[in-house]
TORLUMKOL-917017 format. One record per residue: residue in three letters; z, y, x of N, C-alpha, C in turn. Coordinates in pm, whole numbers, plus 32768, in hexadecimal, padded with zeros to 4 digits. Example, Ala and Ser with C-alpha at 12.3 -4.5 7.8 and 13.67 -1.06 7.14 Angstrom:
+-----+------+------+------+------+------+------+------+------+------+
!  aa !  n.w !  n.v !  n.u ! ca.w ! ca.v ! ca.u !  c.w !  c.v !  c.u !
+-----+------+------+------+------+------+------+------+------+------+
! Ala ! 830C ! 7DC7 ! 8527 ! 830C ! 7E3E ! 84CE ! 830C ! 7EB6 ! 8528 !
! Ser ! 82C4 ! 7F1F ! 8505 ! 82CA ! 7F96 ! 8557 ! 8313 ! 8003 ! 850A !
+-----+------+------+------+------+------+------+------+------+------+
***
This chain:
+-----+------+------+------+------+------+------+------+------+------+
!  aa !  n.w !  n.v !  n.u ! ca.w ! ca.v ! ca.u !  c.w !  c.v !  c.u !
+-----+------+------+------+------+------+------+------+------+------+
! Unk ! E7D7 ! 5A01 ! C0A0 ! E763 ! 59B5 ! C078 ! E776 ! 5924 ! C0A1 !
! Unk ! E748 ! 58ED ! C034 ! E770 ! 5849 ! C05C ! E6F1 ! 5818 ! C04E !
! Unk ! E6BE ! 57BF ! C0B5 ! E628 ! 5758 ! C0A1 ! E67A ! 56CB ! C073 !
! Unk ! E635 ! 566E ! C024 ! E638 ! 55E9 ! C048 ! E5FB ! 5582 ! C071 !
! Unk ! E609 ! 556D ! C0C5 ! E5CB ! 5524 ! C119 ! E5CE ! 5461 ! C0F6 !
! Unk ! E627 ! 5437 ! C0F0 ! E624 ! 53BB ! C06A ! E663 ! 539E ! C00A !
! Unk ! E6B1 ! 5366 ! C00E ! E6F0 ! 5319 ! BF8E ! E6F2 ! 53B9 ! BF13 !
! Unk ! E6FD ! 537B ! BE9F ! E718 ! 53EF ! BE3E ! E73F ! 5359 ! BDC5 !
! Unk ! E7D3 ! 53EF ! BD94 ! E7ED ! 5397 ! BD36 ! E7EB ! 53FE ! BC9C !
! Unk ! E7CD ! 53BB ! BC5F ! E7D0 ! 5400 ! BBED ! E830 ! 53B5 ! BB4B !
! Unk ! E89E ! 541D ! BB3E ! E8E6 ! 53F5 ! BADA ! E8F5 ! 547D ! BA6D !
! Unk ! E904 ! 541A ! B9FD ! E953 ! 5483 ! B958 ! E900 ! 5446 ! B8E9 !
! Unk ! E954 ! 548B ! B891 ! E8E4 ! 5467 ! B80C ! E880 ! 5487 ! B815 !
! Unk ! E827 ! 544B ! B7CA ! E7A6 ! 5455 ! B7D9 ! E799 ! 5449 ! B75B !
! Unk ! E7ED ! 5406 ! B706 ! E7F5 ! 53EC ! B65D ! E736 ! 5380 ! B64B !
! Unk ! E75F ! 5304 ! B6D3 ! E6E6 ! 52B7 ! B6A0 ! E749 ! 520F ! B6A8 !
! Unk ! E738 ! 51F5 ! B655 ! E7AA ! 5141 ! B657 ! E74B ! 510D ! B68B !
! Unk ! E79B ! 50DF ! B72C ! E749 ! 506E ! B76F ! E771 ! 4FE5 ! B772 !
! Unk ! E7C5 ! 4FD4 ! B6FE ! E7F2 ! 4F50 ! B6DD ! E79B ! 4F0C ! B673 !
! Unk ! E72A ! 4F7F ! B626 ! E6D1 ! 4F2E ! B5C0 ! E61D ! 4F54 ! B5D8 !
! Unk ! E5D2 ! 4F06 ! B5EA ! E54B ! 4F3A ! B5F3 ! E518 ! 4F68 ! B587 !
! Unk ! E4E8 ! 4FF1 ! B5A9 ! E47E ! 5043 ! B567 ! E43E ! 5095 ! B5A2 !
! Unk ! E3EE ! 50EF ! B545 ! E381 ! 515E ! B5BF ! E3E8 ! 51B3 ! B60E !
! Unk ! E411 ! 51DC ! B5CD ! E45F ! 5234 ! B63B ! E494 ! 5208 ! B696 !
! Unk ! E4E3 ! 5180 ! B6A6 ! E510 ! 514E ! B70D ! E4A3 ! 5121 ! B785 !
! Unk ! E410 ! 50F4 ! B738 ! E3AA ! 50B5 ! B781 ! E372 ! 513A ! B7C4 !
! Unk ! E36B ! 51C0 ! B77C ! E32C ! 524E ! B7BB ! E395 ! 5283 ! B831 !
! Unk ! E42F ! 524A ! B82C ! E45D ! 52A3 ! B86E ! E45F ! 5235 ! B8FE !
! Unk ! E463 ! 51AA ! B8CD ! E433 ! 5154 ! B943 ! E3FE ! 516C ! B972 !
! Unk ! E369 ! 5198 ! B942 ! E2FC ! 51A1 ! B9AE ! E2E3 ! 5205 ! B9F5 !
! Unk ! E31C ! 526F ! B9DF ! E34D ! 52EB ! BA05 ! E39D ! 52D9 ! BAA5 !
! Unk ! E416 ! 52AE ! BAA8 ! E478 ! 52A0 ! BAF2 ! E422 ! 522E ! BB50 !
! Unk ! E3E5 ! 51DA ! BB0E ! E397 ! 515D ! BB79 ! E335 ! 519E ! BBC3 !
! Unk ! E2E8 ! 5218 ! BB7C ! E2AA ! 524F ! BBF5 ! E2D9 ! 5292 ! BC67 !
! Unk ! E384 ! 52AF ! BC79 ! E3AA ! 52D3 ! BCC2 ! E3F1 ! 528B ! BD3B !
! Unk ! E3E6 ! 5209 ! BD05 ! E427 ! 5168 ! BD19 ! E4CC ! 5199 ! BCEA !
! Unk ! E4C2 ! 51BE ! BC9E ! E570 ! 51DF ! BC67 ! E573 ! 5162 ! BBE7 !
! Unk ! E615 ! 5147 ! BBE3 ! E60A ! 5092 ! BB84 ! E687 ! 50B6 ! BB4B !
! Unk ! E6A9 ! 50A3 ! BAC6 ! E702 ! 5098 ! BA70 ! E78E ! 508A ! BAB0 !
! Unk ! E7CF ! 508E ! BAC0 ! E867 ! 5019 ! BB03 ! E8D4 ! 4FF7 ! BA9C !
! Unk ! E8DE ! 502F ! BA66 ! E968 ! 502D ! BA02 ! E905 ! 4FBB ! B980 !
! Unk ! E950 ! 4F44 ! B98A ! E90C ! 4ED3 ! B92E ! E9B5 ! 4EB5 ! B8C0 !
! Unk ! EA02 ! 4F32 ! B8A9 ! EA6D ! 4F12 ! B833 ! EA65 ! 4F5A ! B802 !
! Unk ! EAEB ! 4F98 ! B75A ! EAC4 ! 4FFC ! B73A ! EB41 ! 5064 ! B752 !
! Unk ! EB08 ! 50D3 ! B735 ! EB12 ! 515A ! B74D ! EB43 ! 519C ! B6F3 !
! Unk ! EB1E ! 5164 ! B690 ! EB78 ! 51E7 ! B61B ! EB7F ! 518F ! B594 !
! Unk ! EBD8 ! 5196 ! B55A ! EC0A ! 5131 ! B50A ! EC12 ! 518A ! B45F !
! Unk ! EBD8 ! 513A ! B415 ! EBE9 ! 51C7 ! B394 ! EC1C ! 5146 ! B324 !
! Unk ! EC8D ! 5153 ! B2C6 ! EC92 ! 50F4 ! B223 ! EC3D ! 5079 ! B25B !
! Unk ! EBFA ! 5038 ! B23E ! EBDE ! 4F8C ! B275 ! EB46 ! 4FBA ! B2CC !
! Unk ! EB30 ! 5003 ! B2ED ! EAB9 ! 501A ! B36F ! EAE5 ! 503C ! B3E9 !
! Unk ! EAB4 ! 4FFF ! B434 ! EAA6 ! 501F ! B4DD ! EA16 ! 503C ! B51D !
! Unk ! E9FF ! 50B4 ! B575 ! E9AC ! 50BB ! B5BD ! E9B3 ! 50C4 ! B63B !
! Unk ! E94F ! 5104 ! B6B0 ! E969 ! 50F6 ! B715 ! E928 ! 517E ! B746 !
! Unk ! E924 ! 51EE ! B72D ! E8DF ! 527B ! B731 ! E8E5 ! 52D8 ! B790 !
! Unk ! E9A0 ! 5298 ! B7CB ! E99C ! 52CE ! B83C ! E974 ! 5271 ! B8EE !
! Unk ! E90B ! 5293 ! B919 ! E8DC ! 524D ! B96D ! E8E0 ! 528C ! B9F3 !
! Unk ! E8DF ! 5224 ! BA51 ! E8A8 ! 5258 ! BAE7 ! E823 ! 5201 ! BB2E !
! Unk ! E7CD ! 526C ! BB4E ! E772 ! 5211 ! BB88 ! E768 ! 5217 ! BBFC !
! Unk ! E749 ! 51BC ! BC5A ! E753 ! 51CA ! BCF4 ! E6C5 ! 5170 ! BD22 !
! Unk ! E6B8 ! 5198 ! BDA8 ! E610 ! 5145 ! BDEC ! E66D ! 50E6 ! BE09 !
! Unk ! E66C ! 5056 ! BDA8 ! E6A1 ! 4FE4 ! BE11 ! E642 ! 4F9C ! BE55 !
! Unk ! E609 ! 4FCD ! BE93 ! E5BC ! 4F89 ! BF1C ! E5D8 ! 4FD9 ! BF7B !
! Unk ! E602 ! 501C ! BF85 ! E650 ! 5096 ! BFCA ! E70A ! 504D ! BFF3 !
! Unk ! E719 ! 504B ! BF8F ! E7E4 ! 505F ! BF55 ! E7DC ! 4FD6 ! BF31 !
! Unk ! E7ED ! 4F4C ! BF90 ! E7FD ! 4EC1 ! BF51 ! E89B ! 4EB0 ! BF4A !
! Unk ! E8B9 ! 4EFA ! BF71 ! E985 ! 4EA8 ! BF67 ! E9A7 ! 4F13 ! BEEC !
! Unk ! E9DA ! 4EFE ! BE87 ! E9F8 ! 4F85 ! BE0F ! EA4D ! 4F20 ! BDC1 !
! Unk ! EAB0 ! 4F6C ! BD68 ! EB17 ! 4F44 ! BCF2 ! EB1E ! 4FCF ! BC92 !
! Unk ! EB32 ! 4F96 ! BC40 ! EB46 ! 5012 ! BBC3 ! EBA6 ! 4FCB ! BB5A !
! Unk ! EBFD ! 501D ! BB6D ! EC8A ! 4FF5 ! BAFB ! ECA2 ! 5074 ! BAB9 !
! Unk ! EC9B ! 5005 ! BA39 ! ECBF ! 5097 ! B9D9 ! ED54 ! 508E ! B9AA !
! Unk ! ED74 ! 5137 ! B98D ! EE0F ! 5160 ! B999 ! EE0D ! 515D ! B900 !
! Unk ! EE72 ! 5108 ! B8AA ! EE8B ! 512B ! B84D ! EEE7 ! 51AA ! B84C !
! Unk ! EEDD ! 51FD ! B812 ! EF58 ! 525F ! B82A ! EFB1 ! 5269 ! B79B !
! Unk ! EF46 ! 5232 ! B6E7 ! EFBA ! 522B ! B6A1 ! EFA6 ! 52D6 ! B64C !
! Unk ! EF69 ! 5336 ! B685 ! EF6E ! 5398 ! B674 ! EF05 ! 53D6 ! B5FC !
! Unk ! EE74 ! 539F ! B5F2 ! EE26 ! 53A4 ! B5AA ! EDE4 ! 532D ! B5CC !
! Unk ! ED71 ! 5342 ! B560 ! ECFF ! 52F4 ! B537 ! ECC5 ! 52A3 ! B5DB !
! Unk ! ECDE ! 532A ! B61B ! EC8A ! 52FA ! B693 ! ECCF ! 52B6 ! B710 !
! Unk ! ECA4 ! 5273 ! B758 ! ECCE ! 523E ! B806 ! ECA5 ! 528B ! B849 !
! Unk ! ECE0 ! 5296 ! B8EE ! ECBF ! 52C9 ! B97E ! EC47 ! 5229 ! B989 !
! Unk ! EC20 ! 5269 ! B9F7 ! EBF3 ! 51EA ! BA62 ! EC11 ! 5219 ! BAFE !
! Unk ! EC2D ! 51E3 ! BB4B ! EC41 ! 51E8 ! BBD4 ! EBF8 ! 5187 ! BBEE !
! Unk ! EBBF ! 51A3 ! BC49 ! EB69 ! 517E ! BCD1 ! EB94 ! 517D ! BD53 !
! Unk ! EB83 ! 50EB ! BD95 ! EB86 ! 50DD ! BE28 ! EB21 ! 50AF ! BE8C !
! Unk ! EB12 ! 50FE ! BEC6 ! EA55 ! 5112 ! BF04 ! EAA9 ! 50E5 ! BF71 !
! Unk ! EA53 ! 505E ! BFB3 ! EA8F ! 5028 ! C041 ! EA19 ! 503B ! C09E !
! Unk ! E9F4 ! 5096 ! C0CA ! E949 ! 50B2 ! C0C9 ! E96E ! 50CC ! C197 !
! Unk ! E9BF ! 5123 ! C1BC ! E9E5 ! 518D ! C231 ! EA30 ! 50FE ! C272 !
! Unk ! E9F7 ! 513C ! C302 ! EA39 ! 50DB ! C36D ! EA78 ! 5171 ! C3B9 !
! Unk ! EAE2 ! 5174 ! C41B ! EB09 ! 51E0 ! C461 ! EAAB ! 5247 ! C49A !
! Unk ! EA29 ! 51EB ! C4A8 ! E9F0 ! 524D ! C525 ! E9A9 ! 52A1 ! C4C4 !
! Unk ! E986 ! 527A ! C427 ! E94D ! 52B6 ! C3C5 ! E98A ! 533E ! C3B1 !
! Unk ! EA0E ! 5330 ! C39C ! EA72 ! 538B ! C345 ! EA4C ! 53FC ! C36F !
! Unk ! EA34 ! 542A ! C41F ! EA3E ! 5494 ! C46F ! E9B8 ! 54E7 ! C45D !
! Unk ! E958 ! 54A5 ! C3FD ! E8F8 ! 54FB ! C3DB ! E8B7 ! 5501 ! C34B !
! Unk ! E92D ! 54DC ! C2D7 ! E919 ! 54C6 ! C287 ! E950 ! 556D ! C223 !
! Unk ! E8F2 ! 5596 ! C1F1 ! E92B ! 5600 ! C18B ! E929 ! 55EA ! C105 !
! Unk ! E99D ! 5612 ! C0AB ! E988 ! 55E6 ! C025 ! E971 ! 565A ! BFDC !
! Unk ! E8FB ! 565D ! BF6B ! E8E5 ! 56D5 ! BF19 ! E911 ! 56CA ! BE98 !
! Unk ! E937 ! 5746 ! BE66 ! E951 ! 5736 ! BDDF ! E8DC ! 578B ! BD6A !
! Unk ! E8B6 ! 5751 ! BD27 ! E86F ! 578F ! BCF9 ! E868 ! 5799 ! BC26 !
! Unk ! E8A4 ! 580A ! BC02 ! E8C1 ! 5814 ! BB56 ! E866 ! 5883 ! BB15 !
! Unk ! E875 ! 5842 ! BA85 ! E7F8 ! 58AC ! BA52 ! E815 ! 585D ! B9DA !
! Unk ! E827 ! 58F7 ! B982 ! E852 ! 58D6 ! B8E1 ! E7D9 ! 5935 ! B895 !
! Unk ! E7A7 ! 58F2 ! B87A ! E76E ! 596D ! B7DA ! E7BC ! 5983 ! B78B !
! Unk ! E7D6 ! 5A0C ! B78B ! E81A ! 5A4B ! B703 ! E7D7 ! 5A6F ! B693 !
! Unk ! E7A3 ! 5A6E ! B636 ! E76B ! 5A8B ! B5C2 ! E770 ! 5B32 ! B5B0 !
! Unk ! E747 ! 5B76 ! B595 ! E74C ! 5C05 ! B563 ! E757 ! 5C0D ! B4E4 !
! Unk ! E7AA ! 5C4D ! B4B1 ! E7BE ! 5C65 ! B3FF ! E7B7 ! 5CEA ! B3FC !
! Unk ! E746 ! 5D05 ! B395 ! E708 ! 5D58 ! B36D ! E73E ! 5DA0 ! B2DB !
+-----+------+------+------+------+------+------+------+------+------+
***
């Protein structure tokens, strides 16, 4: 059993482009802002024939997490980029009580 106790980060598609305003981007803002969770990834993400978006995102509390970088990995492979993240957040005396959770969850569709 894992609690969390602060920081939470949240990354993957979400299939919402936060490189262009619309409702969905403004619904899923306000969503994540009530959690104080904030966009981070401001390039794009997946590249299609002459469009770029940015769909795959991470959001983090930066009032929480002020030192952060996010570089994205071209890999060349598909449509899409990695992003890596460097959270400069932990001083030593932090580390020794710090636990990290993982937490996944896919809906599968049922075919009938």
């Amino acid at each position: 059993m894992c609690t969390i106790k602060s920081n939470l980060i949240i990354c993957g598609d979400l299939n919402v482009n936060c490189l262009q305003e619309n409702d969905k981007k403004n619904q899923l803002d306000a969503l994540l802002k009530s959690h104080n969770l904030f966009s981070i990834v401001k390039f794009p993400t997946r590249t299609y024939k002459n469009s770029s978006s940015a769909i795959d995102n991470i959001f983090i509390d930066i009032t929480k997490t002020h030192i952060y970088e996010v570089i994205p990995v071209i890999n060349g492979l598909s449509n899409r980029d990695a992003q890596i993240i460097n959270l400069n957040t932990l001083n030593n005396t932090d580390t020794q009580n710090f636990t990290f959770c993982n937490y996944q969850k896919r809906i599968v569709p049922i075919l009938m």
